[in-house]
N, C-alpha and C positions, 0 to 999 in steps of 0.2 A: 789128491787135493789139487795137485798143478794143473791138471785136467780142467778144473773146474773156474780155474781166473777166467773171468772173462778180458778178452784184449779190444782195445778199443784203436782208430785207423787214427795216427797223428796225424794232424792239423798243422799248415804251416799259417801260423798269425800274420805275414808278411802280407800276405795278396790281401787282404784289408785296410790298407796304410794308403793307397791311394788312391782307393775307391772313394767319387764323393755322389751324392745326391742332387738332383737334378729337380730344383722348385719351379713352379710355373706362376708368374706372379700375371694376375688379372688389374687392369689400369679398367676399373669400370666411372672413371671419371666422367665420360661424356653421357653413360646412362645415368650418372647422379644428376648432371645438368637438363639433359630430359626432362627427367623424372623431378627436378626444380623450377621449371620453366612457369609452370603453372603461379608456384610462391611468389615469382616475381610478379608476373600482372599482378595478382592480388595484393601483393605489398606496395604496388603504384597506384592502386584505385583507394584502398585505404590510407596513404598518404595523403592521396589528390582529396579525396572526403574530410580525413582527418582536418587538413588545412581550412578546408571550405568551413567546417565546424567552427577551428577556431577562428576563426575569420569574423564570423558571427557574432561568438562573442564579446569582440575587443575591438570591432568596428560597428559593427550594424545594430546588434543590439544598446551598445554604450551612446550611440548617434541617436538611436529611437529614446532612449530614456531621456537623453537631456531634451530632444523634443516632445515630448510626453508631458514631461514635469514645467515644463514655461509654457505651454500650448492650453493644458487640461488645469491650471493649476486655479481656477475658481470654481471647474465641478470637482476637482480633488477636494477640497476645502469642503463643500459644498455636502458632500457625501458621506465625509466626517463630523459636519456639524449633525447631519439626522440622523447619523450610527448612534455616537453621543448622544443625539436626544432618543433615539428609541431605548438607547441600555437604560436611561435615567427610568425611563417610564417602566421599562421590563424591570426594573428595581423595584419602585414603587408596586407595583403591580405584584410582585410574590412578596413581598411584604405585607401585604392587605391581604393574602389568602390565607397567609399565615397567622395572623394575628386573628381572622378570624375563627382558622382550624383550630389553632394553638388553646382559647380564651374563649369560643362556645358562643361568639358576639356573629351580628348579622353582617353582612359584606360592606352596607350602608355605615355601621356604625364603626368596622375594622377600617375605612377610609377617612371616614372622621377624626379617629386615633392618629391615622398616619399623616395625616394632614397635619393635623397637630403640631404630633411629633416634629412633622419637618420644620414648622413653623419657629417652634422655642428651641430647638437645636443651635439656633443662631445666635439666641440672646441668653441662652442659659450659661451658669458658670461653668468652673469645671469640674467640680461635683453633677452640677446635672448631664452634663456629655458623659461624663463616665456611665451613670446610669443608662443612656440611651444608647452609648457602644452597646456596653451589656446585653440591652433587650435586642438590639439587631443582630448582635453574633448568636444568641438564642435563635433568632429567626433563620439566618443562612442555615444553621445547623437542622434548624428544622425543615427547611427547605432542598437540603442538600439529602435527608432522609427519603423525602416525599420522592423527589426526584428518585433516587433507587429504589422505591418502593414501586414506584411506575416502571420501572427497566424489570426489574423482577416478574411483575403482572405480563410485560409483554413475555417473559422468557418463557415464563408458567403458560401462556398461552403458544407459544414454539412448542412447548416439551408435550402439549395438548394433541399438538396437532403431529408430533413424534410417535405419540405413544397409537395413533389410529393408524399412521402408515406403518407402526411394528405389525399391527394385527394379520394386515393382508402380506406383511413379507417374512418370504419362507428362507430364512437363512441357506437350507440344507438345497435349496433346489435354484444350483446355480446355471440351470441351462436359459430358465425362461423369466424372464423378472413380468410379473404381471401387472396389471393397472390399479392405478390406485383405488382406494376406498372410495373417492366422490370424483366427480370431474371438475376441472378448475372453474367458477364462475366468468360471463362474459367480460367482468370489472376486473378479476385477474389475471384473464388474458390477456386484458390491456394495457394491465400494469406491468405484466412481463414481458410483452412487445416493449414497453416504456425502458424497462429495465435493462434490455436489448440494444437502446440504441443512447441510451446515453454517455455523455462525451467525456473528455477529460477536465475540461473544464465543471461539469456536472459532478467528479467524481473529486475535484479537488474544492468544490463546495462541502459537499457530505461529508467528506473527514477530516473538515478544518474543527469540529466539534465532537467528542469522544462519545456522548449523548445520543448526536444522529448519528454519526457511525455506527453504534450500536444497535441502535433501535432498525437502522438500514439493514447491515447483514445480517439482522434475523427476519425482517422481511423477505429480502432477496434471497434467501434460505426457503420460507418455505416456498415463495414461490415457484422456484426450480423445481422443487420436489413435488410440487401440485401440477407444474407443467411438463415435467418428466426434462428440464433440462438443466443437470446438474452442473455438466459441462461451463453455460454460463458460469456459474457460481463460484467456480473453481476460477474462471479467466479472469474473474474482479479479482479474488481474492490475491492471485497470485499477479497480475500486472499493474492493479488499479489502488490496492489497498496499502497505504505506506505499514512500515515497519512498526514504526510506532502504534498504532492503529491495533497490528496482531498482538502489539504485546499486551495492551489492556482490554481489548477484546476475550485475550486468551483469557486473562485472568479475571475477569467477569462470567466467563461462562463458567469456567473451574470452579469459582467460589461460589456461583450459585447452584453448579450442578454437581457439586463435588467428583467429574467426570473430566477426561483429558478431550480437549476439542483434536486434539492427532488425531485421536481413534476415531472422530467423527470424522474430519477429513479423508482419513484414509478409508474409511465406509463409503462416502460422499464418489473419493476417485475410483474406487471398484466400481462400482453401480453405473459411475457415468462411463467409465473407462467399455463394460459389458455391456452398456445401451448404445454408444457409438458403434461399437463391433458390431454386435445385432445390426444395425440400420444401417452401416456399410455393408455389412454381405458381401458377394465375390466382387463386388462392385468397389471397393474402397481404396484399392490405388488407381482407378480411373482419373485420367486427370479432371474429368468433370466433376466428379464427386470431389476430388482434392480442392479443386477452385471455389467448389461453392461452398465450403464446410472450413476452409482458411480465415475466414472473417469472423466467425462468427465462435465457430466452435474452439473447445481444448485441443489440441494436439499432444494426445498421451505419448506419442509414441518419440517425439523429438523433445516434450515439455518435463517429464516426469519417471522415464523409464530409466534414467542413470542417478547414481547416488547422490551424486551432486548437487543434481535437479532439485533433487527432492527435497536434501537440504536446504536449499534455495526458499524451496516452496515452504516447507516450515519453518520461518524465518521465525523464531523468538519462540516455537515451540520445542522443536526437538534440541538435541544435543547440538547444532549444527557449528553453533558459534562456540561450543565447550572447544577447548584443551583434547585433540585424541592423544592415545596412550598409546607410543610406539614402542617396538621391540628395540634393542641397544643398537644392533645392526641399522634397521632402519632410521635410527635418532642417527648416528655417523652418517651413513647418506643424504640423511636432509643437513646435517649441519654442512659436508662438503658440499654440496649444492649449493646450499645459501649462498658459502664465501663464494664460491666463483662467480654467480650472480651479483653479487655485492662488488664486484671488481670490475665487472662489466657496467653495471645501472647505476653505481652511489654517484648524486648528484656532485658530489666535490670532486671528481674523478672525471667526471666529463670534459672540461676543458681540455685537460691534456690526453685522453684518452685519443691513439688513436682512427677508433670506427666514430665512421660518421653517423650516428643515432638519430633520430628524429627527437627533438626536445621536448614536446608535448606524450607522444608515446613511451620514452623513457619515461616522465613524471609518472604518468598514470601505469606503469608497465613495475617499476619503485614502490608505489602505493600495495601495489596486487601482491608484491613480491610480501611488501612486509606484514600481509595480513596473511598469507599461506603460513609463513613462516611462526607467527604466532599462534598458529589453531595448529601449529602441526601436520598440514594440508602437503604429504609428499607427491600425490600426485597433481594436486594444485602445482604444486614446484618442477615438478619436470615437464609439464605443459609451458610453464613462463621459459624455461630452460631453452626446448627444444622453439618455442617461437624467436627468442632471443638469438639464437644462432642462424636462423633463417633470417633475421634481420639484419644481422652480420653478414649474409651469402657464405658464413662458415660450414663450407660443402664436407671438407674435410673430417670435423668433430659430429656430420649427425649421419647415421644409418637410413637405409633405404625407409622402415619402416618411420622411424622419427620423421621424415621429412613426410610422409604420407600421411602424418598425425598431424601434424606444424601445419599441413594445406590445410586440414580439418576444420583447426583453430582459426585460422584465417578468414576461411570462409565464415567460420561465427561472428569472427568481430569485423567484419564487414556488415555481412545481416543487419546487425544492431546499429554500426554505426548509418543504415543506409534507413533503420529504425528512427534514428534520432534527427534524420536530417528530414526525415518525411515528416515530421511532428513539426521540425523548427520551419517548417516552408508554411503550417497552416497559423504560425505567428503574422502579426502584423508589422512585426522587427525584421525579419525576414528579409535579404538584399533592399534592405530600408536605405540604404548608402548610394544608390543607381536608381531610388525614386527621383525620377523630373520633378512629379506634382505627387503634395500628399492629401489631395480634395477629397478623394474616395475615401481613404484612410481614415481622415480625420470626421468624413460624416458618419462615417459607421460605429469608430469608438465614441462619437456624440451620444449616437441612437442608443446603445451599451449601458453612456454612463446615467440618460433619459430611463432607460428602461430598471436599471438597480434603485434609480433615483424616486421611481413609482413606486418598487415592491417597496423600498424601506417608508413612505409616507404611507402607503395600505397597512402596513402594523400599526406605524405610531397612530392612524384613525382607526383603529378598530380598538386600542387599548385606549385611547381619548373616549370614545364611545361609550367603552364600559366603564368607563369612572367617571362618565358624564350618569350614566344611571343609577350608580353606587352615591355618587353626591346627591342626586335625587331624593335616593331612598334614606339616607342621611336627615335633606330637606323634610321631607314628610314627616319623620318621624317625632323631628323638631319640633314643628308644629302641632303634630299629635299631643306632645307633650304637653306643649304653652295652652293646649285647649283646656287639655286638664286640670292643667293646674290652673286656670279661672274659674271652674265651676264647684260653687262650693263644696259639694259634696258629690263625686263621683262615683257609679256603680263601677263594677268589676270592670276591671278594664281587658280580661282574657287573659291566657298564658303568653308570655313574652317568646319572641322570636317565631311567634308560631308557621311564619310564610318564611322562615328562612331555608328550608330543604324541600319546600314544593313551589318553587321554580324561580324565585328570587336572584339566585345565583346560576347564571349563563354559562360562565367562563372559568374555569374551575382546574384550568392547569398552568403547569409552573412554569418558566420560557428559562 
């Protein structure tokens, strides 16, 4: 058995006691500042813009309005008396359609009524005003019916014109998207050329009313789709269409179509997203294809390929704005996050604080912070993080890749702001502060306030008009009566109202 110990070679533990390790420590400091050099222009051109922004607003535009409002202020007046008097007349006017639809009476004799009415409203007690509330909240309610009964017929006529382009499309064959069922007519080619070039001004006409907006994006709907460009549809939707806008949009098409408009969107951006690929071909990062397809077209590929975007893009339809649901880990990340941002950005901190911030990008940089931080947006938060530290030139606290992200972001909010300043130059406010003369200025917004000041007397004469002929038919009828009633004995005088649905009434919708 002694045979079989095994012996092992002692070891003396000494010659280890003074051995040490030899680290090689990398100073890649001047490759950070390289590799930062870029953040800084960029963080001076977005300064130098950012300034010129505000500049604008607390100089040139604030300069242009108190010029505006003592220069313009008898067509301002002026514009409001005939708005006022067209709503007065568009009042009366669906009043009279109603009383006629309502009561089975002719247009002639529901203007009589209203006439009336208007008339002893003034001297009746107030017993009879109550009565007369009464019948007019009847009337709004009935008009307010009529009115969505007409959005419904336009919708039923969309889901018409849905249901023929189902026919010809093949879900299952997604290589070749084929042609529609009809070809667009020459009237709506020209109304999607139309649809094509209208401005923002044009676009902040049509969704100052819930009504035309609606009635708009389902035109604009199908015309893309009869003109194979969905792409459009998608650019109003997502640059042109406020917030507001999607959210009772959304929920008009849902209640009528008991369908999620997401899903159509997201039909909508496949289709266009596979019709642009198709008509790019190998040809689609040429820069001539890029230049000529920048104006006009979607940009899927920068616009909607990140979650964000997308978010973005379905603003009041999907989850975007919910509450996400993080893991405990992640809840602790974002909550550390927050604070050190909070230590950095909270506007009571800034005084003594010693980085020198830019005060308008800290506000709005504050704002961003606290709406991440409420949806729970952790990658939202480490974007403000990593830009925040590049604002600082905190080279120290960010990694090679952070700072190559932080360019990223930079360059966005550049883009935009270089977005907002192209927009604020086709203002007539606009370096309003270094006009010599505002001759040109002022003939143009004349010609503006001449040209709104036509469209609105074009309604109020054409709704004079038709209750110039409704009082007419009113007149006659009067007559008719006073005839009859002198002649002793009159034969049949015919079925009453018999010209009232063969052509009597012209005008026959709600404003």
């Amino acid at each position: 058995m002694a045979s079989m110990k095994r012996t092992h070679p002692k070891v003396n533990p000494g010659i280890f006691r003074n051995q040490t390790r030899t680290v090689m420590v990398i100073d890649d400091r001047r490759l950070r500042e390289a590799h930062f050099a870029p953040a800084v222009q960029l963080l001076k051109k977005i300064e130098t813009l950012g300034l010129r922004i505000d500049a604008f607003h607390s100089h040139d535009q604030k300069k242009f309005d108190s010029w505006f409002n003592l220069t313009f202020r008898q067509e301002q007046l002026k514009i409001e008396q005939r708005r006022e008097e067209w709503f007065q007349l568009a009042q009366t006017h669906n009043w009279i359609l109603a009383e006629s639809e309502m009561n089975g009476v002719s247009l002639g004799e529901a203007w009589r009524r209203i006439q009336e009415e208007i008339m002893n409203y003034g001297t009746a007690g107030e017993n009879g005003r109550a009565v007369i509330d009464q019948k007019r909240r009847e009337r709004e309610s009935f008009i307010e019916a009529e009115i969505a009964r007409q959005e419904r017929e336009d919708l039923n006529r969309f889901r018409a014109e849905s249901e023929k382009f189902d026919e010809w499309y093949d879900e299952d064959d997604d290589d070749e998207l084929p042609s529609p069922i009809r070809s667009p007519s020459e009237a709506e080619k020209a109304d999607f050329a139309e649809l094509k070039g209208l401005s923002e001004t044009d676009f902040d006409e049509i969704f100052a009313s819930s009504r035309t907006a609606h009635e708009f994006l389902l035109r604009s709907l199908q015309l893309c789709v009869l003109c194979s460009g969905l792409g459009v549809f998608l650019k109003i939707w997502q640059d042109a269409c406020p917030r507001k806008t999607k959210l009772s949009f959304e929920r008009f098409f849902e209640n009528e179509t008991g369908e999620s408009f997401r899903n159509v969107l997201e039909w909508i951006v496949d289709e266009a997203k596979s019709t642009a690929e198709d008509a790019a071909g190998s040809d689609r990062f040429s820069k001539s294809g890029a230049d000529s397809e920048s104006e006009s077209e979607f940009d899927f590929d920068s616009d909607f390929d990140d979650e964000d975007s997308q978010r973005e893009f379905f603003a009041g339809i999907s989850s975007g704005s919910q509450k996400r649901s993080l893991s405990e880990d992640k809840l602790g990340v974002l909550k550390g996050l927050y604070r050190k941002l909070v230590r950095l950005l909270h506007p009571d901190g800034q005084n003594s604080s010693p980085l020198d911030l830019p005060a308008t990008w800290t506000q709005k940089t504050w704002e961003r912070l606290q709406s991440a931080y409420k949806s729970q947006n952790l990658d939202e938060l480490r974007r403000i993080h990593s830009l925040t530290l590049l604002q600082t030139r905190d080279l120290n606290a960010l990694t090679m890749d952070e700072i190559s992200e932080g360019i990223n972001e930079l360059e966005s909010e550049l883009e935009n702001l270089e977005n907002q300043a192209r927009e604020m130059k086709r203002l007539p406010a606009w370096n309003f502060s270094n006009k010599r003369s505002t001759t040109t200025i002022e003939k143009k917004i004349r010609q503006d306030f001449q040209r709104d000041l036509n469209e609105i007397d074009m309604k109020i004469s054409i709704l004079l008009f038709q209750h110039k002929k409704w009082e007419q038919m009113a007149s006659q009828k009067a007559q008719r009566s006073e005839r009859r009633a002198r002649r002793p004995k009159a034969g049949s005088s015919g079925p009453k109202n018999s010209r009232r649905r063969s052509g009597e009434r012209d005008a026959d919708s709600f404003f």
